[in-house]
N, C-alpha and C positions, 0 to 999 in steps of 0.2 A: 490586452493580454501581456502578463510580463514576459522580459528572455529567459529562453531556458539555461540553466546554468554553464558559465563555459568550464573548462578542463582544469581551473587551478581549483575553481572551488571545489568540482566533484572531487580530485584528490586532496582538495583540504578535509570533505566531508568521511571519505576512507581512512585518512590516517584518525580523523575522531571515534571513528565505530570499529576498527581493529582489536581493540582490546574486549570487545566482545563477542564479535563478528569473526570467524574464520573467514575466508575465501570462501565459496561453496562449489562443487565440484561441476562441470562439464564433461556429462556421460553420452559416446554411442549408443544407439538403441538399436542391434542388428534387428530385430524380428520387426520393428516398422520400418528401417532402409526396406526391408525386402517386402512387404509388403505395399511401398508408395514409390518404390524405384527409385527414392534418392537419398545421398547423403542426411543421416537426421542426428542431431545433436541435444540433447536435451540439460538444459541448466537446472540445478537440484536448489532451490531456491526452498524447498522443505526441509533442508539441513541445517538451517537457521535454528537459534533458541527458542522460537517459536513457532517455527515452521512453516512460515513465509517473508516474502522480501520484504513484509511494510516495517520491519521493525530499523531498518534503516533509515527508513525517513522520521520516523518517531522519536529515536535515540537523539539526529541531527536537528530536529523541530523543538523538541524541550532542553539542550544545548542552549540553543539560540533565545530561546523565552527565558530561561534561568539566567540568562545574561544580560538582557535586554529590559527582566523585569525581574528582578532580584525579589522583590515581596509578593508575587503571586503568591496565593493560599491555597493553590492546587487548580488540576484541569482536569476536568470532563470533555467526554466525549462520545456520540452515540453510533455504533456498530453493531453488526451482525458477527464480528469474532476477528477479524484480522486484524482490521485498525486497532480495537480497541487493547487486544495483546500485544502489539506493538509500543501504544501507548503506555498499559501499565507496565513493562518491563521497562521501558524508558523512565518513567515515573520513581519504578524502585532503587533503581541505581542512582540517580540523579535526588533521594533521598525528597520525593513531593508524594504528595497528598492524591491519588486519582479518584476518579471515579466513572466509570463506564454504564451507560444506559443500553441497554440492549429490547427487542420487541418479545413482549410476551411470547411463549413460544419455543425459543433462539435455541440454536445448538446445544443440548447439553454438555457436552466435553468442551467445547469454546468456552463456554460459561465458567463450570471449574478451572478450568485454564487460567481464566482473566483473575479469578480470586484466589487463586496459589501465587500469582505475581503482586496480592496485595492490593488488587481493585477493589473498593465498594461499587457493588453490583448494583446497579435497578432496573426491572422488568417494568417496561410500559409502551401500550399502544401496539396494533397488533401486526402492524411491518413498519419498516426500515422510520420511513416520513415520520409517523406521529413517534418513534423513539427518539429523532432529530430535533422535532419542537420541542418534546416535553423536554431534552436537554439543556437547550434553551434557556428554558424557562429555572429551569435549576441553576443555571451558570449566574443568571442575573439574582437571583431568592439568595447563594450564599458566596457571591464573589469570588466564582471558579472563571478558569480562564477556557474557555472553548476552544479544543483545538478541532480543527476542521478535517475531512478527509482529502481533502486538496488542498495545497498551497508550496510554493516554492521554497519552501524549506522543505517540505517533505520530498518534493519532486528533486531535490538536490545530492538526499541522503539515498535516495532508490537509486538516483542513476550509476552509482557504484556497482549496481550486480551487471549496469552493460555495460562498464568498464570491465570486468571480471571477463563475461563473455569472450567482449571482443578481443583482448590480450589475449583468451584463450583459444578463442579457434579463429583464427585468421580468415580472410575471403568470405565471410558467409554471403551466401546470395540473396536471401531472406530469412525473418523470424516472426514467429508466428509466437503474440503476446495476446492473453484472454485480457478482457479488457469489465472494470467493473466501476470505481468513479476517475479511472484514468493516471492514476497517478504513474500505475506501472511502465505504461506505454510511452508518456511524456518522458519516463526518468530514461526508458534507452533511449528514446531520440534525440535527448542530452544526450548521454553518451555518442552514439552513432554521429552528432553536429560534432561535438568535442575533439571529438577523432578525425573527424573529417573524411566518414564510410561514405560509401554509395547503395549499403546494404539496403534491401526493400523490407520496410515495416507494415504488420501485417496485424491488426486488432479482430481479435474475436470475441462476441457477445453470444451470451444465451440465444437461439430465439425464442425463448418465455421470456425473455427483458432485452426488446431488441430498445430500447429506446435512445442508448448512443450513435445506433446503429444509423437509426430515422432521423437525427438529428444532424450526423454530419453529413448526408446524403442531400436533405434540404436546406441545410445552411441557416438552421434556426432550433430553437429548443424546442423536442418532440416530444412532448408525455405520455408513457406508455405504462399501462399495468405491468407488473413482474406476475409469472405466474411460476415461476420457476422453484423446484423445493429441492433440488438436486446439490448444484454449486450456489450456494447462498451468498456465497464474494462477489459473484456476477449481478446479481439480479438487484441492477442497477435500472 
């Protein structure tokens, strides 16, 4: 397992996504303090271009490939809607060729979404896995560059919303991060090491896709069906 990034990088990887990236706001939420008895704080991590946090690590992941590998002919990549918006927004600015696989099926507003940012769209396979292969299998037929849903470039560029956080609310006792192929929860706990918090990190799964769940409880990869149709970012 690689380290998670230390503090120059994650504010190297903020001053890169600035210019598209605002701050995102850290809201009170009285009517759940009063309903759970304690202080609750909620990070607006939907005030994004896209309207979630992956578009950080996506923005700092194809950065780092355009630099690295100056003649890629463009990336693929297969998702249920977050990653893959992150990636083609990244994609368009950074002036490359994407193309996103998504499962027959898949969100319809996701979907529009990813091809208003300039994705080529393909529907295949009928959840997540067989969208994953058959991407695959495209990357290798016309010389796209796969970017993956984890990897420490991604995990580099997300850890910037827990910098955000924690400069913004001081002391927290815990936070409570949904968890779906992890990238979210690695990027605070950069953060949280970075800083050098004692804050308790707190991963939540579906349970229609407890399969993160099973896996770090026995300390081995647990395979579990997703049955989940509700949070589809989850159903990991």
């Amino acid at each position: 397992m690689k380290p998670l990034p230390p503090l120059a990088e994650i504010e190297s990887a903020e001053a890169l996504i600035r210019p598209h990236i605002r701050e995102t706001p850290t809201y009170r939420w009285p009517l759940l303090e009063k309903d759970l008895g304690v202080e609750v704080w909620v990070k607006h991590e939907n005030h994004t271009p896209v309207g979630a946090f992956k578009i950080r690590g996506g923005l700092v992941y194809l950065d780092e490939l355009k630099r690295s590998e100056p003649n890629t002919a463009g990336i693929i990549a297969a998702t249920t809607g977050n990653h893959g918006q992150s990636i083609a927004y990244a994609a368009r600015e950074l002036g490359m060729r994407s193309v996103i696989v998504v499962p027959q099926g898949n969100n319809p507003e996701k979907n529009a979404a990813m091809r208003s940012l300039g994705a080529e769209l393909v529907e295949h396979g009928r959840e997540f896995q067989e969208a994953l292969e058959y991407s695959r299998e495209l990357a290798a037929r016309e010389g796209l560059h796969a970017v993956p849903s984890y990897h420490p470039w991604l995990v580099r560029g997300v850890a910037t919303y827990g910098l955000e956080l924690f400069h913004s609310v001081a002391d927290l006792d815990a936070v409570f991060v949904p968890i779906g192929l992890g990238s979210g929860f690695c990027g605070l706990a950069a953060a949280r090491a970075a800083l050098g918090l004692k804050t308790s990190l707190i991963g939540v799964v579906s349970e229609h896709a407890p399969a993160y769940q099973l896996s770090f409880r026995q300390g081995e990869f647990i395979e579990q069906p997703s049955t989940t149709r509700i949070a589809e970012g989850v159903a990991c």
